[in-house]
N, C-alpha and C positions, 0 to 999 in steps of 0.2 A: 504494500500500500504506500502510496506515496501520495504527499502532501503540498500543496502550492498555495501559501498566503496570498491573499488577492490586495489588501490595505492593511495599516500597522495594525488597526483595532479591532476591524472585525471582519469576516469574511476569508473560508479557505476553501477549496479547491481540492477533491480529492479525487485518485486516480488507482486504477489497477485491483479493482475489487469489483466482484457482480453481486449485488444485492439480490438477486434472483436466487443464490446461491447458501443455503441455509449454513453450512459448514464454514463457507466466509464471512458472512456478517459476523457469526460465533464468534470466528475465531480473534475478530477485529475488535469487539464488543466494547473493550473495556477501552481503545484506543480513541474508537470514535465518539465512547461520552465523555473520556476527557479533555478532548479536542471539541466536541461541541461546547462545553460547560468555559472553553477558555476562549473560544471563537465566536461563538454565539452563533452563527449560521454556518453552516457546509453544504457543499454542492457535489453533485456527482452527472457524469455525460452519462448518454447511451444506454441506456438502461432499459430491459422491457421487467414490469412488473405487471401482474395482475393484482385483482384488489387483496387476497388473501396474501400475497408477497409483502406488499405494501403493510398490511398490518402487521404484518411479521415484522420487518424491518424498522418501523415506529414502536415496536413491543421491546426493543434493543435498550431506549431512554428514558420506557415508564408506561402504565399503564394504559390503555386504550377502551375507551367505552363510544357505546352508539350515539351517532349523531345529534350533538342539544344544541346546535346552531340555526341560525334563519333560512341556511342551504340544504337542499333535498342529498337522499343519503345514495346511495347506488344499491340498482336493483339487487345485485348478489350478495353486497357485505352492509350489513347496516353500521358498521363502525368505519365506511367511507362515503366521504360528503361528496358531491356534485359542484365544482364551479364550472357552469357552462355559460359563456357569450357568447349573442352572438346581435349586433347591433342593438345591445340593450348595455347598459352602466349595471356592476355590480356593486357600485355603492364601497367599493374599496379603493377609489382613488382617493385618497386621503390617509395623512399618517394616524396609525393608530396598533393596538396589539388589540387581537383576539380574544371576542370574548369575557372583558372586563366588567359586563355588567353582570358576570356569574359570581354565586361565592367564593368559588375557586377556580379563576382559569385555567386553561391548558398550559403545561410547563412547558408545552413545546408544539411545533407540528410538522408534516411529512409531507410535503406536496410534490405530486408528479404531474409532468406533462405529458396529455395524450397526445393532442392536438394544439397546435400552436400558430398562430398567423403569420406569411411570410414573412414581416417586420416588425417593430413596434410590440407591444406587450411586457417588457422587463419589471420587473418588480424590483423596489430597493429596500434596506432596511438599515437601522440608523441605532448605534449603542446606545443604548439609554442610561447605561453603568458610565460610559465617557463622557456621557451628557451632564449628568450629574457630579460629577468627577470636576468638569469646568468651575463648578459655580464656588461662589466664596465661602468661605466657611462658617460666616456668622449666618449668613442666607441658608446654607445646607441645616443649618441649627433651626432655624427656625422653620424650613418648612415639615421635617419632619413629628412636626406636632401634629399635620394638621392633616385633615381629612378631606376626601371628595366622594360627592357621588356620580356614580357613571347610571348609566340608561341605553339600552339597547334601544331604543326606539329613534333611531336616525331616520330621516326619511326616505334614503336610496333602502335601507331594511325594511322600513313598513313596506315600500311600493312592490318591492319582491317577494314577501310572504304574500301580497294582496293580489300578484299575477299568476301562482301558484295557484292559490284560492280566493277567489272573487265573493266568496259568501260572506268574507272577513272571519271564519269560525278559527284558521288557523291564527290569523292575528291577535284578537281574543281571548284565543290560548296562551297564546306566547307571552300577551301581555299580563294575564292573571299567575302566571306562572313563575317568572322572572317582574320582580317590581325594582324599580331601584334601589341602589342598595352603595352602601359606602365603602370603598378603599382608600389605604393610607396612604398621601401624597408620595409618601419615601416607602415602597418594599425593599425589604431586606431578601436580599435572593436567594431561596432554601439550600443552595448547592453552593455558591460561592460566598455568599453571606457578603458581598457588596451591595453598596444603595445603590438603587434603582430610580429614576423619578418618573411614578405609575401614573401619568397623568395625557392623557390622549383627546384629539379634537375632536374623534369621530364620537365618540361616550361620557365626556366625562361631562359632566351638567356645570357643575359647580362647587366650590371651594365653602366648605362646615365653615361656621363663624366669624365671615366675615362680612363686609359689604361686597353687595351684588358688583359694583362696581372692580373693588380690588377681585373679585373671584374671577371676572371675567380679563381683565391684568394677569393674574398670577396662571391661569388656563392660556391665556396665547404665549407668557413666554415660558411654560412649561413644556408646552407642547411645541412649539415653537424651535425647542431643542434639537429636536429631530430632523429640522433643516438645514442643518449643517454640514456641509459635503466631509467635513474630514473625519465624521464620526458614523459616514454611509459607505454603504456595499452596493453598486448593481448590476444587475445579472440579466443576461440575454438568454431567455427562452431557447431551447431546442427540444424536439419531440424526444422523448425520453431522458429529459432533464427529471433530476432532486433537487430538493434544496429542503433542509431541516434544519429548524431556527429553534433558539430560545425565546417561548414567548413574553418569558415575565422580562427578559433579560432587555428585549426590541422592540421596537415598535417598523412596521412595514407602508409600504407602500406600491399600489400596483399602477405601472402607469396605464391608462387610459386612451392609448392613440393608435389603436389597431383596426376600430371599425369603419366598416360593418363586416369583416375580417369576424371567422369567427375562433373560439378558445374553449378549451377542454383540458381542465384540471382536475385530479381526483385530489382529495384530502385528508388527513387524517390526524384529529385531534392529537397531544399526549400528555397525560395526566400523571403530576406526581407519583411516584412508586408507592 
């Protein structure tokens, strides 16, 4: 197996292993989580996986349960999610991590490419431990006091549960189900025990205890963080492309400039061990 950093902080490039292959992921196992836990995203070319490979290979970093996201799951494995475009927005351009309006996000996820548009589609993703790492230390002091709440309820996610089902029953669901709910500005990240700054545009509402005013300050330059080229990764799509990130660790980004070009992603949660 061999290793190729793509920038100082995050992002590597791995070569010479077939994930298809149960005896090599094995035997890599303990390489590749400590390599993700220090990289935060890795990548792999060429690759043909089916959905049960795929969970196999996400079962490497942590546990895997069925689908609780806003995206439909795939007919064969219900612990893989569906992103399909195709002249329609998934409501993921925009920085943000996975999932933060649950109690417990995913530690991680496993995304393969089936289909991919001749150009355009790259995703990037942005330290959030480097992000946080910048800031001054009486500022780092103070935000980890404080609290936010996130909400799934963006409007690119309602309009897609509502295309799905037009009766609105799964919206409904979704919303009685998941209500907002609070995370703390600074996680501490269970595997490396660095701060983290948990705080995203696509989710996070607003800032406990303060004024409307400063919450919506402290949310653009939180999030905000994530725009900065020397603390991102980005990666050009090919069909049978990986890429398995740390989720609590990043926040992502999918660009948006492929359509009406269409796209086919399997996904696959990964949930603390």
């Amino acid at each position: 197996m061999q290793v190729e950093h793509i920038t100082p902080c995050i992002g590597s490039e791995i070569y010479g292993i077939d994930l298809s292959d149960p005896a090599q992921v094995h035997d890599h196992a303990d390489a590749l989580r400590k390599l993700l836990a220090e990289r935060q995203v890795i990548f792999f070319r060429d690759q043909t996986l089916d959905p049960a490979q795929q969970v196999r290979v996400a079962q490497v970093f942590g546990k895997v349960e069925p689908v609780s996201s806003t995206f439909p799951s795939h007919p064969d494995d219900p612990h893989v999610e569906l992103l399909i475009s195709q002249g329609t927005r998934t409501g993921t351009d925009i920085w943000h991590a996975d999932l933060t309006w649950q109690t417990k996000p995913p530690a991680g996820a496993c995304l393969y490419a089936v289909d991919v548009p001749p150009t355009g589609g790259d995703t990037m993703w942005a330290s959030m431990t480097t992000a946080f790492a910048s800031l001054a230390p009486e500022l780092q002091a103070y935000l980890r006091k404080l609290r936010a709440t996130h909400n799934w309820e963006a409007p690119a996610l309602r309009q897609s549960l509502m295309r799905r089902d037009p009766s609105g029953e799964a919206y409904r669901a979704t919303r009685l189900k998941h209500p907002p709910l609070e995370q703390p500005v600074v996680l501490v990240h269970p595997v490396t025990c660095l701060p983290v700054a948990f705080v995203n545009s696509l989710y996070t509402t607003h800032i406990e205890g303060v004024t409307s005013d400063e919450s919506a300050a402290l949310i653009a330059m939180l999030s905000g963080l994530a725009k900065v080229p020397e603390w991102q990764v980005r990666f050009r799509w090919r069909k049978g492309s990986v890429a398995i990130w740390d989720n609590l660790a990043t926040q992502h980004y999918a660009v948006n400039d492929y359509h009406p070009a269409a796209r086919r992603m399997h996904r696959v949660a990964i949930r603390q061990a």
